[in-house]
C-alpha positions in Angstrom: 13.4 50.5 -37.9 11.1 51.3 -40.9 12.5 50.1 -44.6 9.8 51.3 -47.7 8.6 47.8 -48.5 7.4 49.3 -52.1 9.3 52.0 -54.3 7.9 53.6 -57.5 9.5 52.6 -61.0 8.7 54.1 -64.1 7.3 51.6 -66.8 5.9 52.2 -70.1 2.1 50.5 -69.8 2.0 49.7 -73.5 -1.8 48.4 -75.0 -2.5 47.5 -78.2 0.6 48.5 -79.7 0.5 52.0 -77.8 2.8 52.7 -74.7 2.1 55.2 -72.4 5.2 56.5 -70.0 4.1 56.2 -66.2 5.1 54.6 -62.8 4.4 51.4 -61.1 4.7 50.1 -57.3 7.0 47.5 -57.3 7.9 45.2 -54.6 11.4 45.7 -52.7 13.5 43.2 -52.1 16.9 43.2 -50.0 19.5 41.1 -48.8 18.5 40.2 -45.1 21.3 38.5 -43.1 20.8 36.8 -40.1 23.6 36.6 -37.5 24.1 34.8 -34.1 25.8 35.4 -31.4 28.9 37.7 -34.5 28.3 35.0 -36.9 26.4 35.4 -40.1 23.9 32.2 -40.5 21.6 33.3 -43.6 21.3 35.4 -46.0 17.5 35.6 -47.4 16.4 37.9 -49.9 13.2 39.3 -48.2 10.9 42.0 -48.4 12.6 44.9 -45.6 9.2 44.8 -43.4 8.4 42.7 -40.3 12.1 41.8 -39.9 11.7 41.3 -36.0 9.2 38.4 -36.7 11.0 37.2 -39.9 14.0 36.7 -37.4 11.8 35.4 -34.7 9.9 32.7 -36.9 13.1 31.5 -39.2 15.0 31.2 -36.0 12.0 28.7 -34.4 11.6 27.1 -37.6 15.4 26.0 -38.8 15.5 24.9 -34.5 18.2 26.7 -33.5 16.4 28.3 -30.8 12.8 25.7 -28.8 11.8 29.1 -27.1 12.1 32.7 -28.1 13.3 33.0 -24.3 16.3 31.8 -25.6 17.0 35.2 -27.8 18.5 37.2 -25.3 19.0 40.2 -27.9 18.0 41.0 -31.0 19.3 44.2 -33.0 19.0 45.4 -36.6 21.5 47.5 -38.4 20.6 48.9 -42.2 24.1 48.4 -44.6 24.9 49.5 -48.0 24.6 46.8 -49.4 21.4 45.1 -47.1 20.0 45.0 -43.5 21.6 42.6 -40.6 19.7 41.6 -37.9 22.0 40.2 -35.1 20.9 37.9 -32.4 22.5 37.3 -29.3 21.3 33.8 -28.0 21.5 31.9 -24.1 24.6 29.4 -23.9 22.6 26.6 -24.6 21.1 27.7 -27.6 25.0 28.5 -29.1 25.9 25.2 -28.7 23.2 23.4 -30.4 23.7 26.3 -33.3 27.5 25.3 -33.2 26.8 21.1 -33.5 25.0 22.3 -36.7 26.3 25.0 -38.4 25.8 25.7 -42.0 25.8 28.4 -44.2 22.9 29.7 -46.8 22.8 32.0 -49.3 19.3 32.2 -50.4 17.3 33.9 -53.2 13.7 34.5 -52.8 12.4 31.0 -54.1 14.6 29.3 -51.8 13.5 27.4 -49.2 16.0 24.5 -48.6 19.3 26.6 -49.8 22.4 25.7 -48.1 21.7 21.9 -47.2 24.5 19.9 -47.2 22.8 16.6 -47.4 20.2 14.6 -48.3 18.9 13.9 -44.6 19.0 17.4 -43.6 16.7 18.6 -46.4 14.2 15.6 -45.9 14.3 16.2 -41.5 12.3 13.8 -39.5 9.3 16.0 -37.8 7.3 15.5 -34.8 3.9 13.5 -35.1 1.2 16.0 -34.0 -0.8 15.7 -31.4 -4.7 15.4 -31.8 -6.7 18.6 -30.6 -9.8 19.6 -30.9 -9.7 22.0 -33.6 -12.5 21.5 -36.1 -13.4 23.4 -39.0 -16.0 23.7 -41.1 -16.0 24.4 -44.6 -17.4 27.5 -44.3 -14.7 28.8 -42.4 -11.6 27.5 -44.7 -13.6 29.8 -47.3 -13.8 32.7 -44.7 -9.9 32.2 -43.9 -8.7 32.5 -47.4 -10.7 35.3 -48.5 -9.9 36.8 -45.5 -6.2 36.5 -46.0 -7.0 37.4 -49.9 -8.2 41.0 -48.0 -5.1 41.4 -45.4 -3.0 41.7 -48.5 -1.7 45.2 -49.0 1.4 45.4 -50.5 0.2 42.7 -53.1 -2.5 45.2 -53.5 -0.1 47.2 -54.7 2.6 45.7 -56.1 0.9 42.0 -57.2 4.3 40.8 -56.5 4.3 39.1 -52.6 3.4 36.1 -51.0 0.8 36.2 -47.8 0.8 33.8 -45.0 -2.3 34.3 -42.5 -3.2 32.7 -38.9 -7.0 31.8 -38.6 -9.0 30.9 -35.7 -12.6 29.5 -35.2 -13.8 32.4 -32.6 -10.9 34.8 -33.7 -11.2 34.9 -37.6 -7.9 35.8 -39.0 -5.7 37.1 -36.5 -2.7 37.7 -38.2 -1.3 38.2 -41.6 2.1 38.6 -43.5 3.8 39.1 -46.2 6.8 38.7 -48.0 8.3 38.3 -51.8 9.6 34.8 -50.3 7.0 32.4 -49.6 8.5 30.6 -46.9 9.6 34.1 -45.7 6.3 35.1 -45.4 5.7 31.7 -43.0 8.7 32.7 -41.1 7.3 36.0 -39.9 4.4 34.7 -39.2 5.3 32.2 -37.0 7.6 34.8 -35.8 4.4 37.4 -35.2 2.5 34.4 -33.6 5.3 33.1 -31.0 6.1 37.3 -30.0 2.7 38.0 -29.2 1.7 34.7 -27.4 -0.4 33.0 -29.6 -0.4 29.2 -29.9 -0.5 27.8 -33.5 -2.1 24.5 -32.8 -5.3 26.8 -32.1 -6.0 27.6 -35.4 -4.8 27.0 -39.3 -1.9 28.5 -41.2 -3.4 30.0 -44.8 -0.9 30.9 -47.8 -1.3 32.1 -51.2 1.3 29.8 -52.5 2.0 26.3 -53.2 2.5 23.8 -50.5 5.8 22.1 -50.6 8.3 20.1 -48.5 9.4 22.9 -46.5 5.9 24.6 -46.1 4.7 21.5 -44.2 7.8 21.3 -41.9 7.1 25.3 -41.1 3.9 24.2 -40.2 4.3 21.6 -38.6 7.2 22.8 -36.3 5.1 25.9 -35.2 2.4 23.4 -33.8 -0.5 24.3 -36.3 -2.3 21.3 -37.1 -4.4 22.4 -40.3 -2.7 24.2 -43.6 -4.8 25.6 -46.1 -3.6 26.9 -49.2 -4.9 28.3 -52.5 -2.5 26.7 -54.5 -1.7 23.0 -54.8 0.7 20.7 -52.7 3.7 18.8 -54.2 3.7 15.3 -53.6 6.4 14.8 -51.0 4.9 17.2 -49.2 1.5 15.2 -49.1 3.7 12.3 -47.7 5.2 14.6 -45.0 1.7 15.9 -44.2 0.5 12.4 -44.0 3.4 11.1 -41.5 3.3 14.2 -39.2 -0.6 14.3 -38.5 -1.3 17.5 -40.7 -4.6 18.6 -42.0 -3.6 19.5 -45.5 -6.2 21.5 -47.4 -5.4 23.0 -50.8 -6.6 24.7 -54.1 -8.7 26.6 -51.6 -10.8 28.9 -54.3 -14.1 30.4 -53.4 -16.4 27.8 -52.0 -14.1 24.7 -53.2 -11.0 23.4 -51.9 -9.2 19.8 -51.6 -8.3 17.8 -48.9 -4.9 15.3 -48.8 -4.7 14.5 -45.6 -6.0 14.1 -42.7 -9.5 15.4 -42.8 -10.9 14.6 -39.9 -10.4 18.4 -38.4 -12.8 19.0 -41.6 -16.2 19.2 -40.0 -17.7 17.7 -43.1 -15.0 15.4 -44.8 -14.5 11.8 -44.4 -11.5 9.8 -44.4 -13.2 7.9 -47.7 -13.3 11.9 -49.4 -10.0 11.5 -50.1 -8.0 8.9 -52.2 
């Protein structure tokens, strides 16, 4: 199924003082609904592209399925009013979604929506394991300005996030994006897990902000170093911290700042960071 991921609106582009009648790509942005087994789980906002690994990678993220085997169908159907993309999933899959059930209605900046308490938005996660992934600086530089040039409908509409996969021998092996940030990290770990790549072989690389829910993504899809241009919130420092992540951020050119963990840093010392 192929949804425009981009329309053209007219504007007015208006500079010093003058306005000039034209058009301008602008992102699209739909209500996506994801459905199990005839029953409507989510409802994201999401850019209509990719939807196969948005499903995919939100499905292995929120837990409700430990193994895309467990997908036994997967169908989408364009609305009126939005796109629905039903999965069918093995018994055993059903009945952990049915000890855990909730609902979520979530607009694009939404990453926790539909929570119904305080110990569901704040999950324990799974402590890494070591690997041998190393990285040198050079190559956290290489991964973001590589993402920065797997971009295109930012390129045209400056309005997305980006979430890239980056290996050592590979370079950047995947890319996507979405007007949801954590969207964006769904289908990619949606693209990763359908085309059998293993994230604890490489680092996940966003354009956004690291927060709570960035860093359980991550962490859940096995990938033990996140880089990101933008900066990390606290709690999500804490989270990296307790679940052995390599948290690098404000990744800009040649510069960038480690949190946690930098021993996957060919260069950084645990005494770098405070």
């Amino acid at each position: 199924m192929k949804v425009r991921a981009h329309i053209s609106a007219p504007s007015l582009a208006v500079a010093r003082g003058v306005a000039r009648p034209g058009t301008r790509a602008v992102a699209e942005e739909v209500p996506v609904a994801l459905s199990y087994n005839g029953t409507t789980q989510a409802v994201m906002m999401a850019s209509p592209a990719d939807l196969e690994d948005f499903a995919a990678g939100f499905t292995l993220s929120e837990e409700i399925v430990n193994d895309l085997s467990e997908i036994e169908s997967l169908t989408i159907e364009a609305h009126p009013n939005g796109i629905e993309v039903q999965m069918w999933l093995a018994p055993g899959a059903e009945a952990r979604l049915a000890r855990r059930r909730r609902h979520m209605a979530g607009p694009v900046g939404c990453g926790l929506c539909g929570i119904d308490s305080l110990d569901q938005a704040i999950r324990p996660l799974p402590t890494l394991p070591d690997t041998p992934l190393s990285l040198t600086p050079a190559q956290i530089s290489a991964a973001a300005e590589a993402l920065r040039g797997a971009q295109a409908l930012h390129d045209i509409t400056r309005a997305v996030h980006a979430a890239g996969f980056f290996t050592p021998d590979a370079g950047l092996v995947a890319a996507r994006e979405d007007v949801g940030r954590h969207n964006a990290l769904d289908k990619l770990v949606g693209a990763l897990a359908r085309t059998g790549h293993e994230a604890r072989a490489g680092a996940l690389i966003l354009t956004s902000r690291v927060s709570v829910e960035m860093v359980q993504k991550a962490v859940l899809a096995g990938a033990p170093v996140l880089v990101a241009v933008s900066a990390p919130t606290a709690h999500a420092i804490r989270l990296a911290e307790a679940a052995g992540l390599t948290l690098a951020a404000l990744a800009r050119g040649e510069m960038f700042e480690v949190f946690t963990h930098p021993h996957r840093i060919a260069t950084a010392r645990a005494s770098d960071v405070a």
